[in-house]
mmJSON file of the N, C-alpha and C atoms, coordinates in Angstrom:
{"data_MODEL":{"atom_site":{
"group_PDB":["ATOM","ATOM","ATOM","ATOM","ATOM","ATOM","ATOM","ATOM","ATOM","ATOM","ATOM","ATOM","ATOM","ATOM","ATOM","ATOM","ATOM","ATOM","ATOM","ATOM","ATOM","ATOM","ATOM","ATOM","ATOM","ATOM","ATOM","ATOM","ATOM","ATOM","ATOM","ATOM","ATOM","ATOM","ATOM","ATOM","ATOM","ATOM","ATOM","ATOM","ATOM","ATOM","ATOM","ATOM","ATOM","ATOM","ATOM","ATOM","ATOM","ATOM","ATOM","ATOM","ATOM","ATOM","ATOM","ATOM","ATOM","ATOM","ATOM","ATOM","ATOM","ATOM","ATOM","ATOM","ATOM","ATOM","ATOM","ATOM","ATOM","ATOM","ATOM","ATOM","ATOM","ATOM","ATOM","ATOM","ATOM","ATOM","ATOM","ATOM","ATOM","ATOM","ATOM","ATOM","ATOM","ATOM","ATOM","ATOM","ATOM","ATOM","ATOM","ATOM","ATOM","ATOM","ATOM","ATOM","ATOM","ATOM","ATOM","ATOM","ATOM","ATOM","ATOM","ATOM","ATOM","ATOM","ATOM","ATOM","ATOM","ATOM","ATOM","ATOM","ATOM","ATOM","ATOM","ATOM","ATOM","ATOM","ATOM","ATOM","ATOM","ATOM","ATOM","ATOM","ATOM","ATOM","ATOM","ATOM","ATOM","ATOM","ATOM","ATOM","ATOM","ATOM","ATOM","ATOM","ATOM","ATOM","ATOM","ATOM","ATOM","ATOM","ATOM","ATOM","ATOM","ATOM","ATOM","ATOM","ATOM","ATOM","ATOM","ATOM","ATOM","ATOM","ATOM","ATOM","ATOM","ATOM","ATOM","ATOM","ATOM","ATOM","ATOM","ATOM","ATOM","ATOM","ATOM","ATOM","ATOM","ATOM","ATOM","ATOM","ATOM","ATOM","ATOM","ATOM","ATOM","ATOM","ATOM","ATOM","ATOM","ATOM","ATOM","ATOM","ATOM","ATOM","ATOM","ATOM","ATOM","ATOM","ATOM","ATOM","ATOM","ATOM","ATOM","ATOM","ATOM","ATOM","ATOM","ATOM","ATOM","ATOM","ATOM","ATOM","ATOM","ATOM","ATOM","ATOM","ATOM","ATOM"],
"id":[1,2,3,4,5,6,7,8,9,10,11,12,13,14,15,16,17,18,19,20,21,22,23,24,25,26,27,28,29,30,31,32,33,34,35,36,37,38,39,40,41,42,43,44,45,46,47,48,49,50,51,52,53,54,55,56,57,58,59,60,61,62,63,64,65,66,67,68,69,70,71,72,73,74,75,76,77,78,79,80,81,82,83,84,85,86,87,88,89,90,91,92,93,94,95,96,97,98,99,100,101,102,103,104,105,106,107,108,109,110,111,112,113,114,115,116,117,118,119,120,121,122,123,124,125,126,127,128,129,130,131,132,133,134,135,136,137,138,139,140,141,142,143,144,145,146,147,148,149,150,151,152,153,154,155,156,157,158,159,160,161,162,163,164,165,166,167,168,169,170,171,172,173,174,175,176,177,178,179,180,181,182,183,184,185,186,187,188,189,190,191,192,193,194,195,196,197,198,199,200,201,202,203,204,205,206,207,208,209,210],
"type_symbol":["N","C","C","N","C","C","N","C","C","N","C","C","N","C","C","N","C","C","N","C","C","N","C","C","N","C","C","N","C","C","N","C","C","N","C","C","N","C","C","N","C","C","N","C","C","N","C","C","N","C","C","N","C","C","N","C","C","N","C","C","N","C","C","N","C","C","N","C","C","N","C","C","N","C","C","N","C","C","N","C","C","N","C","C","N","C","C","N","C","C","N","C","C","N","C","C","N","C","C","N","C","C","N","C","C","N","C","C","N","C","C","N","C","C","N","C","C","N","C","C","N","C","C","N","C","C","N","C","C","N","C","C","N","C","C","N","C","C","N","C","C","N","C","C","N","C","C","N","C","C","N","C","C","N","C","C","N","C","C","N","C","C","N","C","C","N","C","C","N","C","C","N","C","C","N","C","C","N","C","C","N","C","C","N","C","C","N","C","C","N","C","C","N","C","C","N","C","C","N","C","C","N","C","C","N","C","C","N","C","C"],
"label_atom_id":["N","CA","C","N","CA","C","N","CA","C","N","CA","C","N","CA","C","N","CA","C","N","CA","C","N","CA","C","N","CA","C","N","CA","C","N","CA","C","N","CA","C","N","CA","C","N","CA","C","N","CA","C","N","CA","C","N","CA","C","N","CA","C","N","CA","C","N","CA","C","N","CA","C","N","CA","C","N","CA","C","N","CA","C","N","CA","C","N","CA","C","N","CA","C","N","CA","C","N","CA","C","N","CA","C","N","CA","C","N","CA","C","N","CA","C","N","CA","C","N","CA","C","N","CA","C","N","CA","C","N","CA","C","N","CA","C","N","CA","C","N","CA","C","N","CA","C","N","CA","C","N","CA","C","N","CA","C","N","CA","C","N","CA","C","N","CA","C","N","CA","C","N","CA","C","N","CA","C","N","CA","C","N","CA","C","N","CA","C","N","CA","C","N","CA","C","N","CA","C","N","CA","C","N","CA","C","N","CA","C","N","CA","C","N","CA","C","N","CA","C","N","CA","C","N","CA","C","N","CA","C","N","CA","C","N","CA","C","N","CA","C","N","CA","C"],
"label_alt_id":[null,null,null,null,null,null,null,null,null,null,null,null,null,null,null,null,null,null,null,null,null,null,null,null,null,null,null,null,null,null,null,null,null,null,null,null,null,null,null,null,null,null,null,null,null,null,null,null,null,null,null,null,null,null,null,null,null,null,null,null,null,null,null,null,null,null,null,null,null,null,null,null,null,null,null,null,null,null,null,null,null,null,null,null,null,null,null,null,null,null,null,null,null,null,null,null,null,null,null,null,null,null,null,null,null,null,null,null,null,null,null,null,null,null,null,null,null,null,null,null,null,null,null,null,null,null,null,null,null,null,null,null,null,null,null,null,null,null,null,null,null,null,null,null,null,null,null,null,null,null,null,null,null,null,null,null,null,null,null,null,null,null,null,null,null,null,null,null,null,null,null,null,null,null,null,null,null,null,null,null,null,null,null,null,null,null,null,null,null,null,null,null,null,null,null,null,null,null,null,null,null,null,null,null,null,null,null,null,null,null],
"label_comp_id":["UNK","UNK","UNK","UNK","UNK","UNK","UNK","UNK","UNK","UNK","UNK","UNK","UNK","UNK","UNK","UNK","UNK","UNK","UNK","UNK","UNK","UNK","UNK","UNK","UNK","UNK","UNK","UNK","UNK","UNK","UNK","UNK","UNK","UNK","UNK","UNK","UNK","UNK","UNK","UNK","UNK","UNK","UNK","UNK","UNK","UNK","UNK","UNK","UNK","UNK","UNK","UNK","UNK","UNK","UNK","UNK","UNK","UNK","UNK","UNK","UNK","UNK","UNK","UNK","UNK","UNK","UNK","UNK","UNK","UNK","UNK","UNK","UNK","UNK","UNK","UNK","UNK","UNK","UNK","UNK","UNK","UNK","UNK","UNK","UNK","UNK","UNK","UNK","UNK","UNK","UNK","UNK","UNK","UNK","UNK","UNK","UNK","UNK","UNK","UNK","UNK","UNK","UNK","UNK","UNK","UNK","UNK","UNK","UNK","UNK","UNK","UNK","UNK","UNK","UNK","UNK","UNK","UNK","UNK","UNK","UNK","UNK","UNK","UNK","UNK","UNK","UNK","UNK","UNK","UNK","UNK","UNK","UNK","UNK","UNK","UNK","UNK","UNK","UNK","UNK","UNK","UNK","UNK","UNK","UNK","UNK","UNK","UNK","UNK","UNK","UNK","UNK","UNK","UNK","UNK","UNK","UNK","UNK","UNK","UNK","UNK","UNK","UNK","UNK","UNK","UNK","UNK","UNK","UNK","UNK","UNK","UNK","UNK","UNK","UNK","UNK","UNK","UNK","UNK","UNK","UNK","UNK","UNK","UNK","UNK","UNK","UNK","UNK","UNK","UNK","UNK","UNK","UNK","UNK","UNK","UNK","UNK","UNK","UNK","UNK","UNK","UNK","UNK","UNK","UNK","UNK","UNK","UNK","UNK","UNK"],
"label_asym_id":["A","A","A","A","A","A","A","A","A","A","A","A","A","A","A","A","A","A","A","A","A","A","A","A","A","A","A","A","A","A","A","A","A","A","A","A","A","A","A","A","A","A","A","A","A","A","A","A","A","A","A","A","A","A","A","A","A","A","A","A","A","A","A","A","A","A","A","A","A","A","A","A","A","A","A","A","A","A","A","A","A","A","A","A","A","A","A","A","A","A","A","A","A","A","A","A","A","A","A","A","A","A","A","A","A","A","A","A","A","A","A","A","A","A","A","A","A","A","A","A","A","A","A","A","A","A","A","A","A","A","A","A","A","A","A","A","A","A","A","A","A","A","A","A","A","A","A","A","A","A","A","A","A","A","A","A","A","A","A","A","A","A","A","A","A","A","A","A","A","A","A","A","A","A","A","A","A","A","A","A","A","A","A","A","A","A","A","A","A","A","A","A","A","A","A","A","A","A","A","A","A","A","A","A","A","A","A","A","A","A"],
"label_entity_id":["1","1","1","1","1","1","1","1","1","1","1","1","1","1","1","1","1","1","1","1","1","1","1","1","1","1","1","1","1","1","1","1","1","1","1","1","1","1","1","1","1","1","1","1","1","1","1","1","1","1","1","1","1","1","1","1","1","1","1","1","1","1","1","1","1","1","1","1","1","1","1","1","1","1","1","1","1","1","1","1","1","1","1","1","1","1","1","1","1","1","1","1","1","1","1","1","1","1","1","1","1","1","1","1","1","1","1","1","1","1","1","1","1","1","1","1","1","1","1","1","1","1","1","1","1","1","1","1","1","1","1","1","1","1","1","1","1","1","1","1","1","1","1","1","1","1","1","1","1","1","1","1","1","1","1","1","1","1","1","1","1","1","1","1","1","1","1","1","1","1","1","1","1","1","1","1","1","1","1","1","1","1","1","1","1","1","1","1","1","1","1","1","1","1","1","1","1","1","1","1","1","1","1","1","1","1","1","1","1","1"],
"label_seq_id":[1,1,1,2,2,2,3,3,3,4,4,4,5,5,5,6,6,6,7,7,7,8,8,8,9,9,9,10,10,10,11,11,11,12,12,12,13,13,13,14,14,14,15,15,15,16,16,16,17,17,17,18,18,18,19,19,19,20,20,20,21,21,21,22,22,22,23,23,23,24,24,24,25,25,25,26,26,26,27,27,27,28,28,28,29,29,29,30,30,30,31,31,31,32,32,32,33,33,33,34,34,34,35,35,35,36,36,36,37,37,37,38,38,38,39,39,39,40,40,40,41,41,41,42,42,42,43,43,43,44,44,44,45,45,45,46,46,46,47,47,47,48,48,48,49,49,49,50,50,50,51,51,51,52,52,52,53,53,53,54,54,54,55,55,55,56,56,56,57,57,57,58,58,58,59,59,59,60,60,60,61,61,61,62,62,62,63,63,63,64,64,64,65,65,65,66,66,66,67,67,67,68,68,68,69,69,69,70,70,70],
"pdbx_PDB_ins_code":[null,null,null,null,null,null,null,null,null,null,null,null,null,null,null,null,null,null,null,null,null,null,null,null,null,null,null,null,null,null,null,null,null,null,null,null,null,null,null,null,null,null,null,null,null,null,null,null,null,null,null,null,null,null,null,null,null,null,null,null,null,null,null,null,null,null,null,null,null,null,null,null,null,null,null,null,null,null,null,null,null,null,null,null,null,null,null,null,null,null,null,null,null,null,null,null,null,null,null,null,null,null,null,null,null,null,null,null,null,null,null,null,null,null,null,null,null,null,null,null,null,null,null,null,null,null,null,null,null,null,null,null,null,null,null,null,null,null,null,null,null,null,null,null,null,null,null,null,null,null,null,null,null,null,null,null,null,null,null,null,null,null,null,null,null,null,null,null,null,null,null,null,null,null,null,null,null,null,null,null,null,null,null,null,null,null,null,null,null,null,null,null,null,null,null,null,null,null,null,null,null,null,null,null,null,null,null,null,null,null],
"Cartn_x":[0.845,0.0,0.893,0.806,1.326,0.509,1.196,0.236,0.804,-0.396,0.052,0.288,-0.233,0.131,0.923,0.675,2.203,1.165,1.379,0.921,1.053,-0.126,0.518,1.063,1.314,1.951,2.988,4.552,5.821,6.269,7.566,8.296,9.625,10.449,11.736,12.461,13.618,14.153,16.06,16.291,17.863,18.142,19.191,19.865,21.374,21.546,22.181,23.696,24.665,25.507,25.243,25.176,24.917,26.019,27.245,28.319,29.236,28.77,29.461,28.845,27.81,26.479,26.734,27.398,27.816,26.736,25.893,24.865,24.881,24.576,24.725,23.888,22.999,22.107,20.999,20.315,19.167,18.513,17.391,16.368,15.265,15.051,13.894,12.706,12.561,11.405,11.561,10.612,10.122,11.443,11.464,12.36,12.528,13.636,13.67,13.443,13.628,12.81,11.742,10.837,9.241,9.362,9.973,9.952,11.181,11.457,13.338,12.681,11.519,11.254,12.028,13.035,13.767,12.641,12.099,11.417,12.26,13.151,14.022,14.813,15.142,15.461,14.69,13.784,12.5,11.62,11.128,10.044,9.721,8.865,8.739,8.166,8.462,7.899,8.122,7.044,7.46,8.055,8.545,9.912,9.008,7.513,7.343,7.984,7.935,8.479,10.249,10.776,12.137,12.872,11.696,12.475,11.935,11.145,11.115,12.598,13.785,14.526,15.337,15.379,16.217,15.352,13.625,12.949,13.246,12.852,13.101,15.009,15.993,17.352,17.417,16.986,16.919,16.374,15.145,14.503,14.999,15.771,16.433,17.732,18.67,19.256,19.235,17.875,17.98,16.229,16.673,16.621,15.177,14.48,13.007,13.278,12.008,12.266,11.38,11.278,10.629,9.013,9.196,8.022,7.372,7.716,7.024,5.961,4.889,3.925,3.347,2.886,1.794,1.308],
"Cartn_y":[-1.173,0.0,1.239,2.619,3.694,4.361,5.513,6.077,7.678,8.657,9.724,11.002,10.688,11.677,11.448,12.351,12.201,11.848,11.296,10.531,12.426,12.357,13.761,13.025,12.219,11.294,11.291,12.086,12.432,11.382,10.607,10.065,10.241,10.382,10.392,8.668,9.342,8.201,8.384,7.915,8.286,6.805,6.405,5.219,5.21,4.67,4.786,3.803,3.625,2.248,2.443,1.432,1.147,0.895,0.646,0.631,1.834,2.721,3.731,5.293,5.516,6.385,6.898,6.588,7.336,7.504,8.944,8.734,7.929,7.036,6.622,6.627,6.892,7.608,8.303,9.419,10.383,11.088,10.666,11.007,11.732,13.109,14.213,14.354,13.73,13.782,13.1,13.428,12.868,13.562,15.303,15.833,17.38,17.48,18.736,20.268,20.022,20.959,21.195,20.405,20.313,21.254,20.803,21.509,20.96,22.302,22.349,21.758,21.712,21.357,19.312,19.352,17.652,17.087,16.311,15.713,14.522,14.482,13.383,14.101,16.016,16.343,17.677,18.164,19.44,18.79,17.856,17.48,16.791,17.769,17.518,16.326,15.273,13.955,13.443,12.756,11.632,10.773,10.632,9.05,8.01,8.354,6.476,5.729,4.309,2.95,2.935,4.509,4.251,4.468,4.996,5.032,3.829,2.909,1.883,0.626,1.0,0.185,0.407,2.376,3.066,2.548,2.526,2.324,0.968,0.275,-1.71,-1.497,-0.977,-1.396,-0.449,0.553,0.613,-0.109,-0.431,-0.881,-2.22,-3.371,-4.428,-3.877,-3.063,-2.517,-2.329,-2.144,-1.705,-3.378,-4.446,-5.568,-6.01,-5.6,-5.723,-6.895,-7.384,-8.341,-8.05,-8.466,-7.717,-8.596,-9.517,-10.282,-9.794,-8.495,-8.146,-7.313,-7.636,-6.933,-6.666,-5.631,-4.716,-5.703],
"Cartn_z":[0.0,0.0,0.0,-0.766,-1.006,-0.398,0.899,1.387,0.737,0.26,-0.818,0.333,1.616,2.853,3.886,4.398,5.593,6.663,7.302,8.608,10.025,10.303,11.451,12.374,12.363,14.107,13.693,14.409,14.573,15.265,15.814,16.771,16.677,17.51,17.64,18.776,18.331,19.354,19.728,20.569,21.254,21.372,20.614,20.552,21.864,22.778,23.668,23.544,23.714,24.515,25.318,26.356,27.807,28.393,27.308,27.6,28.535,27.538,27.902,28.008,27.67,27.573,26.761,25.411,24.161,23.378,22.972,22.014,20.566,19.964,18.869,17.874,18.258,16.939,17.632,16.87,17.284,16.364,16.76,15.582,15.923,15.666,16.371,15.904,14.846,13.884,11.825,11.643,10.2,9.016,9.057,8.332,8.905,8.788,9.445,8.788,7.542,6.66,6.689,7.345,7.358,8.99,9.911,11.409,11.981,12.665,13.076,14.927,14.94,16.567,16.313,17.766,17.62,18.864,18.049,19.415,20.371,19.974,20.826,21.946,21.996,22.984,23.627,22.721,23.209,23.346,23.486,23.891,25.75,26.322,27.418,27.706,28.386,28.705,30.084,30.292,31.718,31.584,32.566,32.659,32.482,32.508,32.658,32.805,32.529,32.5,32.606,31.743,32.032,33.2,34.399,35.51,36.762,35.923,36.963,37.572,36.849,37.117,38.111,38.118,39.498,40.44,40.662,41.469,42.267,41.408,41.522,42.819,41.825,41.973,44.05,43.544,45.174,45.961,45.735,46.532,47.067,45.666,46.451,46.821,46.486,47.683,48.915,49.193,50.502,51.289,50.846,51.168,51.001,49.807,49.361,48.066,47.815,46.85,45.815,44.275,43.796,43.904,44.465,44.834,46.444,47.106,48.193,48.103,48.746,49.117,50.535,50.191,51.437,52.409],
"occupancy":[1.0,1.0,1.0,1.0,1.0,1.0,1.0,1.0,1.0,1.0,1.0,1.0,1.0,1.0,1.0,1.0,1.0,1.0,1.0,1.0,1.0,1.0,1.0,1.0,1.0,1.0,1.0,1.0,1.0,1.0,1.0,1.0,1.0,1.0,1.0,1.0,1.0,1.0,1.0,1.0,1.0,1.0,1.0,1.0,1.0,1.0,1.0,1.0,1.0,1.0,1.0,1.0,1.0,1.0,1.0,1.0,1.0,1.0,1.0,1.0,1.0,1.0,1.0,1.0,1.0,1.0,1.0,1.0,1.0,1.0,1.0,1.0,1.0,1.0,1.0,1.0,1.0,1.0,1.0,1.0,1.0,1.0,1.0,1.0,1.0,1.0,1.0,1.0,1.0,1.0,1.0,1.0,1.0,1.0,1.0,1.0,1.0,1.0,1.0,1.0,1.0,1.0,1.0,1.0,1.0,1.0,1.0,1.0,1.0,1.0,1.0,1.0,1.0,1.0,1.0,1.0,1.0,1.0,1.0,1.0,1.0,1.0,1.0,1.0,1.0,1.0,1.0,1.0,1.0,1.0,1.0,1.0,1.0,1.0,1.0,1.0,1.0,1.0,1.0,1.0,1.0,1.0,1.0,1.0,1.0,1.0,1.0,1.0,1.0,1.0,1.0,1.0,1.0,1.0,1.0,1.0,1.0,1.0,1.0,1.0,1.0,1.0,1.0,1.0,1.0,1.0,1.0,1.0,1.0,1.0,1.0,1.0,1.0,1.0,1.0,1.0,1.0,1.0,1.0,1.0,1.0,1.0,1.0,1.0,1.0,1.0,1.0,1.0,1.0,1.0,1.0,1.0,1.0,1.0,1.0,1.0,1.0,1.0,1.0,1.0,1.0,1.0,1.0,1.0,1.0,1.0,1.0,1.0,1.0,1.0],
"B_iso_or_equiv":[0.0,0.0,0.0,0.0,0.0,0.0,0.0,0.0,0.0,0.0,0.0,0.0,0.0,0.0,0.0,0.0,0.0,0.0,0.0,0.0,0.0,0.0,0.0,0.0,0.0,0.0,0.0,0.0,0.0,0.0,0.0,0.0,0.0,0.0,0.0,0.0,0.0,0.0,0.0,0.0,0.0,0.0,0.0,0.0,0.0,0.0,0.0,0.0,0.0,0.0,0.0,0.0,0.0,0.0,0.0,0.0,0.0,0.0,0.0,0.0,0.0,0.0,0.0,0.0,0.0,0.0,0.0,0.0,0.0,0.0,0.0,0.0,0.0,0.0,0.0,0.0,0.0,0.0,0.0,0.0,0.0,0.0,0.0,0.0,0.0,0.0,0.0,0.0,0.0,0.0,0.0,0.0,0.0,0.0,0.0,0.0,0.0,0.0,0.0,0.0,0.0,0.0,0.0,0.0,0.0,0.0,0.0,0.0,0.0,0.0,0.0,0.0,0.0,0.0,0.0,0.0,0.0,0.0,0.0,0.0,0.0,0.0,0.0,0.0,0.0,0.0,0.0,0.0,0.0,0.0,0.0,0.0,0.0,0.0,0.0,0.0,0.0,0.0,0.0,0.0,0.0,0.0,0.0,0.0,0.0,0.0,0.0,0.0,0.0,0.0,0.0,0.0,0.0,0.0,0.0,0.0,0.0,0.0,0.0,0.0,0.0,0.0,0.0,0.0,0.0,0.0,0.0,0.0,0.0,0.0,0.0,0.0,0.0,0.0,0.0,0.0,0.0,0.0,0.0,0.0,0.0,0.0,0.0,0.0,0.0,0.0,0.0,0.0,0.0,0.0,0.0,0.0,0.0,0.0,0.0,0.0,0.0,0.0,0.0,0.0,0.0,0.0,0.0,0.0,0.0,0.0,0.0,0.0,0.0,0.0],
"pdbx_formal_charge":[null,null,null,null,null,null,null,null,null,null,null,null,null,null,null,null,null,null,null,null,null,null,null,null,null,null,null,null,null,null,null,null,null,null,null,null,null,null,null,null,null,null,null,null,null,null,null,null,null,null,null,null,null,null,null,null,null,null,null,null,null,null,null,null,null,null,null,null,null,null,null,null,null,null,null,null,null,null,null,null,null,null,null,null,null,null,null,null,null,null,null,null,null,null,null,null,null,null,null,null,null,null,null,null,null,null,null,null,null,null,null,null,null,null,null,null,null,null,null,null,null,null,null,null,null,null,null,null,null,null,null,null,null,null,null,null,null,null,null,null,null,null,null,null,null,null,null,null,null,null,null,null,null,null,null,null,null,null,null,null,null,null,null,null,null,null,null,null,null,null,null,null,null,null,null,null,null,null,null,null,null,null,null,null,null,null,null,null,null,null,null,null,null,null,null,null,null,null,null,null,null,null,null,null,null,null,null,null,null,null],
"auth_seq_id":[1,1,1,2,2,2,3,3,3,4,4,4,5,5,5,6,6,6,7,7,7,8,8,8,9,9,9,10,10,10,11,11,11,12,12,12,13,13,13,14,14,14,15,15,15,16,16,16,17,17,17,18,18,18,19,19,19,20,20,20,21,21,21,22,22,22,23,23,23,24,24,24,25,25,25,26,26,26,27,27,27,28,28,28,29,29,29,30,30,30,31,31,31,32,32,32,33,33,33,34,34,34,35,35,35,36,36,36,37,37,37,38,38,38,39,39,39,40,40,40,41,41,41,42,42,42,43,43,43,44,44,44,45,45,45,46,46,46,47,47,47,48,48,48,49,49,49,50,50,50,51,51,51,52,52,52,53,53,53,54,54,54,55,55,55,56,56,56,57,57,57,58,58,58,59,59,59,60,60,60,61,61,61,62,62,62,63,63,63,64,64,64,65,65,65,66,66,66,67,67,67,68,68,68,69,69,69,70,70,70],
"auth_comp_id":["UNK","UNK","UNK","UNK","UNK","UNK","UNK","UNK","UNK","UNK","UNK","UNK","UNK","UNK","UNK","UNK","UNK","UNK","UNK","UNK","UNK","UNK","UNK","UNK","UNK","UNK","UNK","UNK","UNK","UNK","UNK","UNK","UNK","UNK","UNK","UNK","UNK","UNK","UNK","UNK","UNK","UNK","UNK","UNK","UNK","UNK","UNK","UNK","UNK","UNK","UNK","UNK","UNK","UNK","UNK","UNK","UNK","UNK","UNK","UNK","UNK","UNK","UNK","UNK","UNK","UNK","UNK","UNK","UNK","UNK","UNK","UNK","UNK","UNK","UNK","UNK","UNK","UNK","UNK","UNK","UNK","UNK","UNK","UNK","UNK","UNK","UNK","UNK","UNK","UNK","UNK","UNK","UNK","UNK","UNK","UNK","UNK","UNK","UNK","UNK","UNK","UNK","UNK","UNK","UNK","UNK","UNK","UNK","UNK","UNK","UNK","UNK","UNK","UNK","UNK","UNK","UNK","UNK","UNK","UNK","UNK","UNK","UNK","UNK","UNK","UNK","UNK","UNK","UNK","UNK","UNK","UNK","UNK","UNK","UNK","UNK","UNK","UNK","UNK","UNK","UNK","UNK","UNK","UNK","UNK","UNK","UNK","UNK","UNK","UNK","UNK","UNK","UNK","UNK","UNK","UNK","UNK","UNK","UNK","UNK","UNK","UNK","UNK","UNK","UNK","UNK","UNK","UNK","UNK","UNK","UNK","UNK","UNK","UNK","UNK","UNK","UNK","UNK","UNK","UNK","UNK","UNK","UNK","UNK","UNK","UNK","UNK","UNK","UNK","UNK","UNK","UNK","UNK","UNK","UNK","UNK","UNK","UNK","UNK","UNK","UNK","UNK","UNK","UNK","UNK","UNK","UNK","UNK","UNK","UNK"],
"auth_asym_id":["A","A","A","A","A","A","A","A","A","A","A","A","A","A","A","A","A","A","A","A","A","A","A","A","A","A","A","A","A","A","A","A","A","A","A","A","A","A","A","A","A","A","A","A","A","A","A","A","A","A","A","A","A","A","A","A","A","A","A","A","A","A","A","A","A","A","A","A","A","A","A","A","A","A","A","A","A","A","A","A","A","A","A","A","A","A","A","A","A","A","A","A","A","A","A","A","A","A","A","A","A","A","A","A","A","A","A","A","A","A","A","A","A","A","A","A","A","A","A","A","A","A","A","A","A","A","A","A","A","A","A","A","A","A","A","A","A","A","A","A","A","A","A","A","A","A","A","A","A","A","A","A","A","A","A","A","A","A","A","A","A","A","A","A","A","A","A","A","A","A","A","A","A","A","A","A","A","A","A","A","A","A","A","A","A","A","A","A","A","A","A","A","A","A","A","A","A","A","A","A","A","A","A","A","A","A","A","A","A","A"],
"auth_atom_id":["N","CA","C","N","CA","C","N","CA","C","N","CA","C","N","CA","C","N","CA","C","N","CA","C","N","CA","C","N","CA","C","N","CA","C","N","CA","C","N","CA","C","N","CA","C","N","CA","C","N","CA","C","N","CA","C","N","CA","C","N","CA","C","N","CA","C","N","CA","C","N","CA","C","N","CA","C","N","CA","C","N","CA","C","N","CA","C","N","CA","C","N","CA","C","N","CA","C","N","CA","C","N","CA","C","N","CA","C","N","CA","C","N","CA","C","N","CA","C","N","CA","C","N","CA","C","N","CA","C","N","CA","C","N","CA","C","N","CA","C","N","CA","C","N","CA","C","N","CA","C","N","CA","C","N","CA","C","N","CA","C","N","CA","C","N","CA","C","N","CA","C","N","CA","C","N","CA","C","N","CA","C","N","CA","C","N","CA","C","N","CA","C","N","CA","C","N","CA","C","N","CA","C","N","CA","C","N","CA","C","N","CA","C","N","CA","C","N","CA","C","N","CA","C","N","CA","C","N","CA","C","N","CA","C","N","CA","C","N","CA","C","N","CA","C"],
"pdbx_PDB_model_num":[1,1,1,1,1,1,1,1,1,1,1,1,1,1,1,1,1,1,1,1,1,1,1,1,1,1,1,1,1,1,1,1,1,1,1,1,1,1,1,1,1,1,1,1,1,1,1,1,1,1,1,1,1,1,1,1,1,1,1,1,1,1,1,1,1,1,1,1,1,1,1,1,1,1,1,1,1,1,1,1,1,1,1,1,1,1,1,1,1,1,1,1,1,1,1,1,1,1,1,1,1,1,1,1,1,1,1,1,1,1,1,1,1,1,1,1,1,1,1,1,1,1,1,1,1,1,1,1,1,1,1,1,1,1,1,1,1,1,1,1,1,1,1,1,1,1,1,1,1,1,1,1,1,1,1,1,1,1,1,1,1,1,1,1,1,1,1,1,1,1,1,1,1,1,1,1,1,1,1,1,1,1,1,1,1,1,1,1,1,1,1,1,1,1,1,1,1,1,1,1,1,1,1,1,1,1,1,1,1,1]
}}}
């Protein structure tokens, strides 16, 4: 299927090493001729999901399991 329009739904994305926190690729949007706004670093967002692992890693740090409850 050929689609003859541009989709309005934008995404970006930040490619990381985990190695070493070296950016390795970054992508702000569709084209930048169309809009100079990068959504991979102006765009205001919540950590969601990417900050559940600081959450988790303290928490068994400090002698919780991830199987405890209330």
């Amino acid at each position: 299927m050929i689609l003859n329009q541009k989709a309005a739904v934008q995404t970006a994305v930040v490619v990381v090493d985990p190695r070493n926190g070296h950016v390795l690729a970054m992508i702000g949007g569709r084209d930048f001729e169309e809009s100079k706004y990068n959504r991979a670093v102006q765009a205001k967002r919540q950590p969601g999901s990417a900050f559940k692992p600081i959450v988790y890693t303290a928490a068994v740090d400090n002698g919780l399991m991830p199987c405890y409850e209330n």
